[in-house]
VEXVEX-798036 format. One record per atom (N, C-alpha, C): x, y, z. Coordinates in steps of 0.001 Angstrom, whole numbers, plus 500000, padded with zeros to 6 digits. Layout:
residues N
XYZ
...
end
This chain:
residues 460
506916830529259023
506977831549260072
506680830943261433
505772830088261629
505359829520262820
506427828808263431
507198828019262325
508256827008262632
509346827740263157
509109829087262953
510611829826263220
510210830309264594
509446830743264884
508527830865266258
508679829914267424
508243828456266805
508313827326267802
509611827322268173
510840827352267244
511996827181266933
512879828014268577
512092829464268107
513265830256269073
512441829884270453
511169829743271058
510637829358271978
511669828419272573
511477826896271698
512084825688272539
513397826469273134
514209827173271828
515360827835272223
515591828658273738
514864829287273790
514250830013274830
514432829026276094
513347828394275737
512950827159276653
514012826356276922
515026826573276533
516666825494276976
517207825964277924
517356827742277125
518139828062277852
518134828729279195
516472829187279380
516158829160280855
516330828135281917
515751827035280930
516023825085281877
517451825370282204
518396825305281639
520023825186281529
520772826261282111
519756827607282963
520516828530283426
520963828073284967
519729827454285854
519918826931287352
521079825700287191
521378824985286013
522192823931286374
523541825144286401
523572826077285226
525045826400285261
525009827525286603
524534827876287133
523963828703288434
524792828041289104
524326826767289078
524720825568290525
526460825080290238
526489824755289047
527585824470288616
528992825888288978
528653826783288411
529141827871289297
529419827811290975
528820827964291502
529151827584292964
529794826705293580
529566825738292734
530442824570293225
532101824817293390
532964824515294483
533971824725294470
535143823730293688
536151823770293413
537391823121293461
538266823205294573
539232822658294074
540299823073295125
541316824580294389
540870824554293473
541606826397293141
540895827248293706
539909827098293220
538520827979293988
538658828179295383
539735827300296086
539246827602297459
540980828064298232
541403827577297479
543158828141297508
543268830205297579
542208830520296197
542196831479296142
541358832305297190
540288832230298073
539917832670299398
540860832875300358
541785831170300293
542434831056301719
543191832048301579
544333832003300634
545515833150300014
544779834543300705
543651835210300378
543017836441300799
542822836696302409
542401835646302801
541931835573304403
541974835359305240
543611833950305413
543584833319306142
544607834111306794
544733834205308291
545551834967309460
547251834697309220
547812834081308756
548870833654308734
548994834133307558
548682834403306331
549038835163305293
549279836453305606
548489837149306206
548523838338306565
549753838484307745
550012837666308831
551225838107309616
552644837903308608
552690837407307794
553547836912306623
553750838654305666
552925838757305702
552761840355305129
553443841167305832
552889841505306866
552848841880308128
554623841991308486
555397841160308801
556603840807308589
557477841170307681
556626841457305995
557579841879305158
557620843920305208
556487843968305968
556177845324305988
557445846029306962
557445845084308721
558376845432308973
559863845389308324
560134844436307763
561299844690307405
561658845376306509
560986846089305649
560795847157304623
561113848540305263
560021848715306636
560231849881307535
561967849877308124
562123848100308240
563548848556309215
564414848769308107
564684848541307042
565467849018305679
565463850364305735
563903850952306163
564300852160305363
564875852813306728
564810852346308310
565410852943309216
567147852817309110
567811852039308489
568923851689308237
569484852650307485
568615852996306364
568989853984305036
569391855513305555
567988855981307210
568051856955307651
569590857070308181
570452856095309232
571396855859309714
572639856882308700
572463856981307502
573251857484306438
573185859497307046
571454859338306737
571428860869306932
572114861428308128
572587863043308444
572774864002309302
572169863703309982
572452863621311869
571518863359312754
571998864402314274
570759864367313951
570461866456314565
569948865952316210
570749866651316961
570425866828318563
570193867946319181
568699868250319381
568688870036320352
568011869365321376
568218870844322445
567958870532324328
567552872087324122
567036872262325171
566326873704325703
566347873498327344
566982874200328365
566949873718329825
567106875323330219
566173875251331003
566288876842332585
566721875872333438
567693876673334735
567859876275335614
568129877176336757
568346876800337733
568035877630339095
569211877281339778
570163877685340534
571503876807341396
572308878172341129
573298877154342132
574835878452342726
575805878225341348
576582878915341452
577969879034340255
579034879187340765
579581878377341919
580692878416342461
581370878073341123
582816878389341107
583465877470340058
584161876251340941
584977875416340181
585673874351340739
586832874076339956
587638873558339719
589159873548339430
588735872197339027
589069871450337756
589072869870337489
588995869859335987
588634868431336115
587495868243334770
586861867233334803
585856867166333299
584692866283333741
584575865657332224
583974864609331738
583571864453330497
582164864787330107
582057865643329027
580627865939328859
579399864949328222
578572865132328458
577732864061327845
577759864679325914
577358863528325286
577553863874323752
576236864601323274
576369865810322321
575568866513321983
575469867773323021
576666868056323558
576810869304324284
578189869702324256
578418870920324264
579957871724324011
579624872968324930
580809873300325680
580629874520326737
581326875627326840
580714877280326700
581266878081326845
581516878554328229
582839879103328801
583020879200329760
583644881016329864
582656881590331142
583385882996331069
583995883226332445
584208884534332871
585481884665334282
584446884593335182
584787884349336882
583869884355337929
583365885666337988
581924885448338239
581193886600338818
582318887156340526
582244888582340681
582454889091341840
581911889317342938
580235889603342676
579364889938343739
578261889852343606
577103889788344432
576021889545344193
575160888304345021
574242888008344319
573265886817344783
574801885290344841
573823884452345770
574811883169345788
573716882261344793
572949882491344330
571890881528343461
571729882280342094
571717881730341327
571375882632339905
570287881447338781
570053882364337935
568976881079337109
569663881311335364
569560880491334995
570274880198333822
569062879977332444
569521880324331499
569076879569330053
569896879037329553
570142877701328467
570603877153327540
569579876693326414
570099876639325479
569613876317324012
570486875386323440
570824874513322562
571568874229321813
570777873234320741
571794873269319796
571427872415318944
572866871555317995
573242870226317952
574346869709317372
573718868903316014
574584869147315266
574641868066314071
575884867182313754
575842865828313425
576906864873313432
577038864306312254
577162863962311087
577230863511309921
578598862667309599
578378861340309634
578934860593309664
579461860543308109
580381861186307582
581542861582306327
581932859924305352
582547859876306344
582845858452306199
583150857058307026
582559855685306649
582392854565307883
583653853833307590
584052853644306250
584855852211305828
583693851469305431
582779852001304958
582133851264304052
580558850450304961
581033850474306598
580143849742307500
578269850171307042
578404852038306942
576840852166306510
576350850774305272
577042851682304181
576730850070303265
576104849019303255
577157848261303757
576983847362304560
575691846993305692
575763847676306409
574184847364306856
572761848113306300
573118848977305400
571990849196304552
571956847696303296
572833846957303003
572721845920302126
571870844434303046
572774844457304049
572450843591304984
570613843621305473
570063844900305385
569154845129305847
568135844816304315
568598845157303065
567757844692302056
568002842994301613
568911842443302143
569007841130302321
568020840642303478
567529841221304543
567034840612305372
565141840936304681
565029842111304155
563593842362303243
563123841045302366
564368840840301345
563995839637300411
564282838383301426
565067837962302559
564383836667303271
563018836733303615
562542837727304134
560880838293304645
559589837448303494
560399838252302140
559506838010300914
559970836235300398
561051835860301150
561222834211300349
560421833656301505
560354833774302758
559541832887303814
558443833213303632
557561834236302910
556018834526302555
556117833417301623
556814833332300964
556686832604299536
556454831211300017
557479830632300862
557682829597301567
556673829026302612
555805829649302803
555197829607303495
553631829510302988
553628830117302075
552136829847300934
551966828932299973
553739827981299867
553609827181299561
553057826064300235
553757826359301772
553534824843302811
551686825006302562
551833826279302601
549933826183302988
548869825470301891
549472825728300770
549269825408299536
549205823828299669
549893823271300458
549921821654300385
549407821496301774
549219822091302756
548433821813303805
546808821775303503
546302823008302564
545326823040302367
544465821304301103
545557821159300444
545552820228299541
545106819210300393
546263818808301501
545578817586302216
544501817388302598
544154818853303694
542829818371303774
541601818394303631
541839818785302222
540841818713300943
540750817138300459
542168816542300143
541753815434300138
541177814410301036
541721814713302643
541312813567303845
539739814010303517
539285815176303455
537898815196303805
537005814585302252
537350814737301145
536920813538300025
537345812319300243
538683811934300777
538797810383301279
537256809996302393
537481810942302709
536180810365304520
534848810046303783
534619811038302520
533746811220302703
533084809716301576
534013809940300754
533994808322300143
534039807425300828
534187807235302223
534730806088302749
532904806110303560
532758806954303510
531021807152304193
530033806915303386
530354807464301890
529554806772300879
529715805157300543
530966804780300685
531353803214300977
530220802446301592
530507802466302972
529561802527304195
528283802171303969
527859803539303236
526440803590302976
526069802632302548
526961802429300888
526501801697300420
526414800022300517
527529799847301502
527386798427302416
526088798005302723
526052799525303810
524606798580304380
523252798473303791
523598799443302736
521995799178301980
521937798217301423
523592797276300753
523740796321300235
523103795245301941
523348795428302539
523458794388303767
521788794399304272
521250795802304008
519595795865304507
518955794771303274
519331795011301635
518788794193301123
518525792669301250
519813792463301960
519838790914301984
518696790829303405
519095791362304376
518311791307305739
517091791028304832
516094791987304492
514665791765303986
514616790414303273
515563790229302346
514977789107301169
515064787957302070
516195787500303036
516478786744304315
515137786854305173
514979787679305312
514084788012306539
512573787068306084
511830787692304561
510752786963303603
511331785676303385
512591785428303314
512595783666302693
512194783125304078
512780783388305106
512777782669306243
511660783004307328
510902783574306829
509597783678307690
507973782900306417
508590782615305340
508326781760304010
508661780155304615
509544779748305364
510483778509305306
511189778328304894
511467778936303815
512530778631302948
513702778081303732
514165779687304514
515665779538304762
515492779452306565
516359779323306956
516721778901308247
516888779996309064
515942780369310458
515838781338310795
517190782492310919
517901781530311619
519532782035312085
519929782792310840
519511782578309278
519832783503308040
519410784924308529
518415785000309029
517690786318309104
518742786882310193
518531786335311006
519979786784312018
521615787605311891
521760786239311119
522917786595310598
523079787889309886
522234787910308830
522237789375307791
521412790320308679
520842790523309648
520320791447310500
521884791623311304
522755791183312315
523782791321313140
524649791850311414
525113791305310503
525964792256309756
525423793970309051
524019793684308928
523412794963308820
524015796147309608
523731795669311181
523906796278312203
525302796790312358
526138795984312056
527683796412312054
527870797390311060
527481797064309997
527879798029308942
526775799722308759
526057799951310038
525610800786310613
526506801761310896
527319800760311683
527908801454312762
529248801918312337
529671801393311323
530864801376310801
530614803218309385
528883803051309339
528622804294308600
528829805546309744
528259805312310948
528230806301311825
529970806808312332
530218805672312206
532310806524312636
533166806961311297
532803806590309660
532805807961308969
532144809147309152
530913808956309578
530230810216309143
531128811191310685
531387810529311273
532013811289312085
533521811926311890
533905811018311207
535497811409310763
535406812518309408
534289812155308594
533936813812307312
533424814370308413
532636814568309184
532568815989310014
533885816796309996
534639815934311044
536007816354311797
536599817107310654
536575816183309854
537742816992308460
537585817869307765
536319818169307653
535124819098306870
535885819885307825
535501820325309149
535904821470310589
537045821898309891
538127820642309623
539299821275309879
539768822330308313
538726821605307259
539435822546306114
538349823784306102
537363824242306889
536873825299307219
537840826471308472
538583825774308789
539848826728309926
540069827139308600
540699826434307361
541908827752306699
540572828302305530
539600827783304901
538759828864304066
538022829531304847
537606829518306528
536799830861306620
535625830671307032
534480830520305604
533487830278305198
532886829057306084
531582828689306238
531235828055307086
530337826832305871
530559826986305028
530092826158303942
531496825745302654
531733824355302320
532411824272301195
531741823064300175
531128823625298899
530241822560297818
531640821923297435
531635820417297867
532760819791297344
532967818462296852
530947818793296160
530396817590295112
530908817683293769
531575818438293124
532258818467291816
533548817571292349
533831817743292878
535768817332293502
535245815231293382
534287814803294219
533773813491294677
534236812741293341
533428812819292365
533780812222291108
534903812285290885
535890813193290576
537905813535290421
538140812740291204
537802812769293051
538731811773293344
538754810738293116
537220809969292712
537495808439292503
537937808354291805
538139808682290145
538150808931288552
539014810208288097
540446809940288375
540843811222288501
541548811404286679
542110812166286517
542373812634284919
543918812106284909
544312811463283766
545767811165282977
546145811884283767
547785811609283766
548839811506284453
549161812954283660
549990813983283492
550264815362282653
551607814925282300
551969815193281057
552762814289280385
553986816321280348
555129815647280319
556408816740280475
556415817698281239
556471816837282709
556479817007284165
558044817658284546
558072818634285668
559288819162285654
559980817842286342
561433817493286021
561218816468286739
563375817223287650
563513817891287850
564233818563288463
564127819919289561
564763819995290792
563854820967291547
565081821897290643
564021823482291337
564433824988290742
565172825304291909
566139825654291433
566997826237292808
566449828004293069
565354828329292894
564647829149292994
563293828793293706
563558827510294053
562142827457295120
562082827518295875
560616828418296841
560787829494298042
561485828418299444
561372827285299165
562440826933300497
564030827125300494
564283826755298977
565935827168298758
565803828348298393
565267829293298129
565395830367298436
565586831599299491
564588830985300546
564672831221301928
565907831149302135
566597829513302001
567625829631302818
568712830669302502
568556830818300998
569763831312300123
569649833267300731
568811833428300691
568331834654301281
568963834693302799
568608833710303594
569101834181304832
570479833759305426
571227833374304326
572863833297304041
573355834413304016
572771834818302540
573002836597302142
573245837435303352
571823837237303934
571989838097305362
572777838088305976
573173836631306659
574629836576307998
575666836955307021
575544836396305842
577010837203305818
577378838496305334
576429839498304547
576008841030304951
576126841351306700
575540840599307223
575426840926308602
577204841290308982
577986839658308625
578833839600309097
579856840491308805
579943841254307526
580910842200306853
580768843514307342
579231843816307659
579008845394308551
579387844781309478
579302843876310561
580119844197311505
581698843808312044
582168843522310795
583512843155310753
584115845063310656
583361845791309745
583578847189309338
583425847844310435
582336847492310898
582453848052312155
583171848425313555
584329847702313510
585240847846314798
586515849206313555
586302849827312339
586960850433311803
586966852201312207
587275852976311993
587032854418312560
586077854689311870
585377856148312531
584358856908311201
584572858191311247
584615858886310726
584652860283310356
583495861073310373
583697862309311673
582305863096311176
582477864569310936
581576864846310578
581388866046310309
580671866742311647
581210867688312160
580418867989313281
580408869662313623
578961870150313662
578618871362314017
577454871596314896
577640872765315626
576560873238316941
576082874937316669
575656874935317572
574710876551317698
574375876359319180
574799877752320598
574115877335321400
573837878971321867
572791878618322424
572091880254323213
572095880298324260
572636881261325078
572806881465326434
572385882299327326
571826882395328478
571152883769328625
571476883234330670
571834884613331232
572061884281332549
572236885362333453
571995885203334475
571238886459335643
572642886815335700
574048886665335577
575216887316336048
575461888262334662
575896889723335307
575982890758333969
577441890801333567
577945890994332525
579340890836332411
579708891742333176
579660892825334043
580340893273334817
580940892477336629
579930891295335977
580060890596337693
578951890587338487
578160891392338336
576898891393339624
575883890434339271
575972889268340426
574658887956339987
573484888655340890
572162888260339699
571053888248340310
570267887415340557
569734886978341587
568987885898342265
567377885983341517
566845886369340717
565811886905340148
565543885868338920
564381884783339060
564583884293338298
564399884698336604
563340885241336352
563359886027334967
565014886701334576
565476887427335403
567205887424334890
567711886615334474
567013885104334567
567649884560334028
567922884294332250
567314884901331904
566899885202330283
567551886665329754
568464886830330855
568968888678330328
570935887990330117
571483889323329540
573103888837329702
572960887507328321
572669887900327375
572572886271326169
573549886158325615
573984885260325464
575380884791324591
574802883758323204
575972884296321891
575369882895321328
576588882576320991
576822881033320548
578322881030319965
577879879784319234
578527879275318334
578885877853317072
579881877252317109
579831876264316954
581373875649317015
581227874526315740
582212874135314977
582479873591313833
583559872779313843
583541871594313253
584960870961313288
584502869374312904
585715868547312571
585525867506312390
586036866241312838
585347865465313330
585945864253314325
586209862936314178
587147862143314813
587467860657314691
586853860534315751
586316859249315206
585582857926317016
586083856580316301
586513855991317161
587034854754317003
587584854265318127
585837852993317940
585923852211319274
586685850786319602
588054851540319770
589102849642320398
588922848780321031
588103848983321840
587508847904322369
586931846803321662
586512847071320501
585688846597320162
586413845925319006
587508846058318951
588410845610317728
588719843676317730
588490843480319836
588064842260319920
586908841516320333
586161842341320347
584760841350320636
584217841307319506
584504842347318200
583577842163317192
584086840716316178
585534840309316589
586171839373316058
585430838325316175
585054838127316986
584099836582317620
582462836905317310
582316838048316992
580714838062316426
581023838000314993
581725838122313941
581872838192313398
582127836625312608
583146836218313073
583307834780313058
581885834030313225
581065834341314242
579347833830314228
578896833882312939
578729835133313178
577970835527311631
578490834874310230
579336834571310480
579729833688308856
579807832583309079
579880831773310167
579742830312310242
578451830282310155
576841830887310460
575732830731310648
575119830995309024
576313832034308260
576219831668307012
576641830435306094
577784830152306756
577961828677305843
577427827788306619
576410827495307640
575702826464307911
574727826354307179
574046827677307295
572931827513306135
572517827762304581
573539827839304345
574328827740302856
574311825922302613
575268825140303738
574789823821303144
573683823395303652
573265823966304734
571703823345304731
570878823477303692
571001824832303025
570463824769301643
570597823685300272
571826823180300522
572178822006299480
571573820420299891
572237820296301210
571389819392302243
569876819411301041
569382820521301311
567560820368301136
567265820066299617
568246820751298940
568198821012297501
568333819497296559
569275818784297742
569694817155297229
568766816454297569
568463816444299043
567001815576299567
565887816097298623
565501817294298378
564336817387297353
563914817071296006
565583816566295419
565755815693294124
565473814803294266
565947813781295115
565561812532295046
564108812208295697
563631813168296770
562066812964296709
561425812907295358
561538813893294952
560939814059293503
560870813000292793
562044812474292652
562239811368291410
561249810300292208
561484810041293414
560808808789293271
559130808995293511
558937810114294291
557478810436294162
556849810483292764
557711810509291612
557421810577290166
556708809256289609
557962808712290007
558124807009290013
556635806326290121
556399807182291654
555436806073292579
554167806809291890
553955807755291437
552705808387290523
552294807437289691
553181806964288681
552967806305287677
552643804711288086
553063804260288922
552149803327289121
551564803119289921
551037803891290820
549563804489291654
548701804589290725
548788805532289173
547704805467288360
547493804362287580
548212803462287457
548181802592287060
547187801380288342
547417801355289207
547065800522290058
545545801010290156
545114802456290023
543907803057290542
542935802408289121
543557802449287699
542912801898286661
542272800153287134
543537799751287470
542986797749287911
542178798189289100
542309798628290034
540995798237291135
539899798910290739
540223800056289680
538733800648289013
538161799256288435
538629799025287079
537977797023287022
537863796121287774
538910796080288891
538177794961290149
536674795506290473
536642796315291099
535498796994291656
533933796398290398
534339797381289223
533428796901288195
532648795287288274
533926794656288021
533956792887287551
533100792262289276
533225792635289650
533173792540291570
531497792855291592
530912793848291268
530137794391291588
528980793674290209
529750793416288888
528760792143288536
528471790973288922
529803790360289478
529724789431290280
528857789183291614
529193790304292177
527825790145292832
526230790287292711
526274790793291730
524824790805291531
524310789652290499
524975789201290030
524492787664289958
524591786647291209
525357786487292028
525403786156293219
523963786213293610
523773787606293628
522535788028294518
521049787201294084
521357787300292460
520402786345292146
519899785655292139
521287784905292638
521250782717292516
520743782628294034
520618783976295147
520631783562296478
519144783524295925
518653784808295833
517402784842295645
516387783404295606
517679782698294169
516902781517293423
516834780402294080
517955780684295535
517848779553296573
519188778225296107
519715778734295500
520842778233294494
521543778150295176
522182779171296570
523430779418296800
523234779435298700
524259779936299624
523529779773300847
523552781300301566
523495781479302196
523309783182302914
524840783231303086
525639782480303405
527012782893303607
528196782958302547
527714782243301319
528001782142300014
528167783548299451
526783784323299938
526379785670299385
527081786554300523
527264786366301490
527871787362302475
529215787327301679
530228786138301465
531558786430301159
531783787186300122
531029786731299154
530731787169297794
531024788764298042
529830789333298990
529716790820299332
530876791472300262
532027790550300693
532554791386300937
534256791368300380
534044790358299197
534962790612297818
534902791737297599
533851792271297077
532997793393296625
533130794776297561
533078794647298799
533404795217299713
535075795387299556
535803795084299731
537420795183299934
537694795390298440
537535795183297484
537524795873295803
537086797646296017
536145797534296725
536036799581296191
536664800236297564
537084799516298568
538048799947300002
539286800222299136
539715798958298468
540825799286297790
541193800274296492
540389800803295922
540034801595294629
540055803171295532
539541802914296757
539190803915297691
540351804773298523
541126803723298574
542539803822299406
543776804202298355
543787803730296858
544642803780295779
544411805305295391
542968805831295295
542758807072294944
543017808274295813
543000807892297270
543525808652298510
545156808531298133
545738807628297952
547490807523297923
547883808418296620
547120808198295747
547108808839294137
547399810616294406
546579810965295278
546327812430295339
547192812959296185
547543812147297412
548721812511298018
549805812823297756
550614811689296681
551371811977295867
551430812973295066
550698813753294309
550606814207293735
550160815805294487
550216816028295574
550124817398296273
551954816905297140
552354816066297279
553602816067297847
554461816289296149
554515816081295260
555022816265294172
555043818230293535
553586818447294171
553286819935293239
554155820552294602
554828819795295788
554768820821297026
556433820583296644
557255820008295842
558529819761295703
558796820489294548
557616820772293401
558008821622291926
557686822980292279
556960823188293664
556694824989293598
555016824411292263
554577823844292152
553366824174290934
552741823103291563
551106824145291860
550274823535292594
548973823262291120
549534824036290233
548359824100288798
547601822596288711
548618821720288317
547768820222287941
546661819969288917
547393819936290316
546465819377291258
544854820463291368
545518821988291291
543776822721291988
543354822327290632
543737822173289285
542735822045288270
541701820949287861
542409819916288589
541812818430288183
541429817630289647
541335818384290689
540968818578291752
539335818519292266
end
C-alpha cells in the first residue's frame, strides 16, 4: 500500500515538474504559428478582402441593371404660359400633355406636376448578360489576386523569418568567436606575464579579441533590424523563435514525392486566367453593345394648374393645385445608338487584344515557373547534401581545435599556430551557417512555386 502511495506521488511529482516545460514549449512559436496571426491581422489581407467585397457589391449593381428602372419628379412652379409655335426635345423621363390657350385672365399662373416613368429594358442582344458575366469574372479575379497575394506574403513572411534566424546564428557565431578569442587572450595573457610567451602574444590575442567584439556588435545589430522587420507583418511586439534556432542549423530530410510540376491552378496563373476571362467578357458586352434594345415603357403624370378649362388664369398661387389632370401613357421603344457602331469597334478590339496578351502572359509564367521549379528541386538536393559535409567539417574542426588548444597550452605549438587553427574552425561553422541560410531559401522559393507552404511552416 505504501509503495502504491510513493508510486502515484513521484507520479504526481513529474507531472507538475513537466507542466512549466510544456507551458513554455507551447508558446514557443514556429513559422505556422506565426503565418496563422499574420493571415488574421495583417492590413493588406484585409484591403484584399476589402476589394473582393467591392466587387461582389459591383456584381450585384450589374445584376440590378436587368431590373425595371423607375423615374419620378414632383415640381410647383410659378411663370407666364404664353404658347410658342416650334419644337423642342424633351429631357428623358418626361412626356407632355398639352391643352388649348387660356383666353383671359392673370399673365402669371402657378403650376403642379407629378410624374412617374418606368423603362424595362425587354431585350439587349444579349449585352445585359454579358456584363452581368463580365462582372462575375471580374469577382473571381478579386478572389485569385487575394489568393495571389497570400501566397507572395506567405513567402515574404518565410524570408524574414529566415534572415532573422540567419542573423541571429551569425551573432551566436560571433559570440562564440570571441569567447573562443577571450580564452586564448587570458591563457596568453598568464603565460606571458609567467615568461613563458612573448609579450606581443598577449597583444596579438587581445587586438583579435577586440575585433571579434566588434564583429558581435554589427550582428547584434543586423537581428535587431530583422527581428523589426518580421514584427511589421505579425503585429505582436514579441516573437519566441528559440524552437526554429535548432531547425535552422539541423534541419529535417528532404520530403520524399515532391510535386514536381506547377498546377495550372496556382493563384498567379490563375489571376491571370481570371483576368483574361474578364477582357474578354468585357470585350463581348461591349461589342453587344453598339446593338439596339428594346423597352418596355410606361408613365403616370398629375397635373394641377391655376387656368380653369373654361380659360380664366389665376395668378393665385395655391390655384395652382386646382383644375387636376391625370393621364398614362404606355408603349414600347427602340434606342439604338449609331454612333457608337464605330467607336465601340476600336474598344472592343482593346479589350480582346488585352485578353490575348494576358492569356500568353499567363503561359509566359506557367513555362518560366516549370523550369524554376525543376532546378530549384535540383539545387535542394544538393544544398542538403552539402549542409550534411559542413555539419562534419564543423564537428572534425572543432575537435581539432581543441586539441590545438591543448598543445598551445603545453607550449608545444605558437600563438599563431592556434590563431589559424581557430579560424579553420571559424570559416567551417560560417560555412554550415551560410549552407543552412541557402537550404531554407530554396525551399520557401520552391513552396512559393507549388502553392504549398506545409513542409516549410512545419519543420520550420
Amino acid at each position: 500500500m505504501i509503495k502504491h502511495i510513493m508510486a502515484t506521488a513521484l507520479l504526481w511529482l513529474a507531472v507538475v515538474a513537466a507542466f512549466p516545460l510544456y507551458a513554455q514549449q507551447q508558446k514557443e512559436h514556429t513559422l505556422g504559428s506565426l503565418w496563422s496571426k499574420v493571415e488574421e491581422s495583417y492590413p493588406g489581407v484585409g484591403a484584399k478582402m476589402s476589394a473582393i467585397d467591392a466587387a461582389k457589391y459591383n456584381q450585384r449593381t450589374v445584376k440590378g441593371n436587368m431590373l425595371p428602372q423607375v423615374n419620378a419628379q414632383v415640381q410647383n412652379t410659378y411663370g407666364t404660359y404664353e404658347g410658342s409655335a416650334g419644337g423642342f426635345f424633351p429631357q428623358p423621363g418626361f412626356f407632355s400633355v398639352n391643352g388649348s390657350v387660356p383666353l383671359d385672365g392673370s399673365t402669371t399662373v402657378a403650376n403642379t406636376f407629378g410624374s412617374a416613368i418606368v423603362n424595362w429594358e425587354l431585350f439587349s442582344f444579349g449585352k445585359l448578360r454579358k456584363q452581368n458575366e463580365a462582372a462575375g469574372a471580374l469577382y473571381d479575379k478579386s478572389v485569385s489576386d487575394k489568393d495571389a497575394y497570400l501566397l507572395g506574403l506567405k513567402k515574404t513572411l518565410s524570408e524574414r523569418y529566415i534572415i532573422l534566424l540567419y542573423n541571429d546564428a551569425k551573432l551566436q557565431w560571433t559570440g562564440k568567436n570571441a569567447d573562443r578569442l577571450d580564452d586564448i587572450r587570458k591563457i596568453t595573457s598568464g603565460l606571458s606575464a609567467s615568461g613563458l610567451r612573448p609579450a606581443a602574444d598577449s597583444l596579438l590575442a587581445s587586438s583579435s579579441y577586440v575585433h571579434a567584439m566588434g564583429e558581435h556588435d554589427k550582428w547584434n545589430g543586423l537581428k535587431n533590424a530583422s527581428f523589426i522587420q518580421l514584427l511589421e507583418l505579425y503585429g505582436n511586439d514579441s516573437v519566441d523563435y528559440t524552437a526554429s534556432t535548432g531547425r535552422f542549423a539541423n534541419p529535417a530530410a528532404i520530403g520524399l514525392n515532391k510535386v514536381n510540376t506547377i498546377n495550372p491552378s496556382h493563384p498567379i496563373l490563375g489571376a491571370l486566367d481570371k483576368q483574361s476571362a474578364y477582357y474578354t467578357l468585357s470585350g463581348e458586352a461591349q461589342k453587344r453593345s453598339s446593338l439596339p434594345s428594346i423597352n418596355l415603357l410606361g408613365g403616370y403624370a398629375y397635373r394641377g394648374t391655376g387656368i380653369s378649362p373654361g380659360g380664366m388664369v389665376s395668378g393665385a398661387w395655391k390655384d395652382g393645385f386646382s383644375n387636376t389632370t391625370n393621364n398614362f401613357l404606355a408603349g414600347i421603344g427602340i434606342t439604338w445608338n449609331l454612333t457608337s457602331l464605330h467607336s465601340n469597334r476600336a474598344k472592343v478590339e482593346q479589350l480582346f487584344k488585352e485578353a490575348e496578351t494576358t492569356k500568353l502572359l499567363q503561359s509566359q509564367y506557367q513555362q518560366a515557373m516549370q523550369a524554376d521549379l525543376s532546378a530549384s528541386q535540383a539545387k535542394i538536393v544538393q544544398q542538403y547534401q552539402q549542409l550534411q559535409k559542413t555539419k562534419l567539417a564543423v564537428q572534425q574542426s572543432q575537435e581539432a581545435y581543441n586539441m590545438y588548444l591543448a598543445r598551445y597550452k603545453s607550449g608545444l605549438i605558437t600563438l599563431s599556430e592556434l590563431l589559424q587553427i581557430r579560424i579553420l574552425l571559424e570559416q567551417a561553422e560560417n560555412a554550415h551557417i551560410e549552407a543552412s541560410r541557402d537550404y531554407w531559401v530554396l525551399l520557401a522559393y520552391e513552396a512559393e512555386l507549388t502553392a504549398d507552404f506545409d513542409f516549410l511552416f512545419n519543420n520550420l
